[in-house]
Phi, psi and omega in degrees: 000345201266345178275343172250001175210095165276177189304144168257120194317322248194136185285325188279262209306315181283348187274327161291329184283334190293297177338281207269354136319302169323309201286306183303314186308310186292280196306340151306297148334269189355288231265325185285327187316302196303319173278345161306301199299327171297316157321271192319328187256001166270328187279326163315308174303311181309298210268344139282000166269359163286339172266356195249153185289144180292311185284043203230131154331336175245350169302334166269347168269331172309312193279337169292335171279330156305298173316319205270338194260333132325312144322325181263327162304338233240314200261143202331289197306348167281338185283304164300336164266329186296314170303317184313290150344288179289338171286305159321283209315310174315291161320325164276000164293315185281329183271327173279348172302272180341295176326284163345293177303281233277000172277346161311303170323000000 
């Protein structure tokens, strides 16, 4: 990160790093939402499938939706946001780092 957001020079340069933290951080959010959301109803599912009796009717529309969303973790565009996700957070940690030094100054 340090060869694409070098230390900052400049009142104008820190108002672009300033920028494109803002665009990221939102695209950054989205995505832990999205996969939050995704966690949080596989872990919901799990402790309901621990309270239903297995041979009960509904116990089998529960392990499909677990299943399938265990599945959906799996697959390369989750793979690929999750990667997404950890790219983001490192860059907006280094730009804000950057920002940080230069108000020091």
């Amino acid at each position: 990160w340090h060869s694409l957001y070098p230390p900052i020079s400049s009142d104008g340069a820190r108002q672009k790093y300033k920028q494109e933290f803002d665009t990221d951080l939102k695209r950054y959010k989205q995505l832990c939402a999205e996969m939050d959301g995704v966690n949080d109803r596989i872990n919901q599912l799990s402790k309901q499938l621990d309270s239903i009796s297995e041979d009960s009717p509904q116990y089998q529309d529960v392990a499909e939706e677990y299943n399938r969303l265990k599945d959906l973790k799996r697959s390369p565009d989750y793979q690929s946001k999750k990667l997404e996700t950890k790219t983001l957070r490192n860059k907006l940690f280094h730009i804000k780092r950057m920002v940080s030094d230069y108000d020091k100054v």
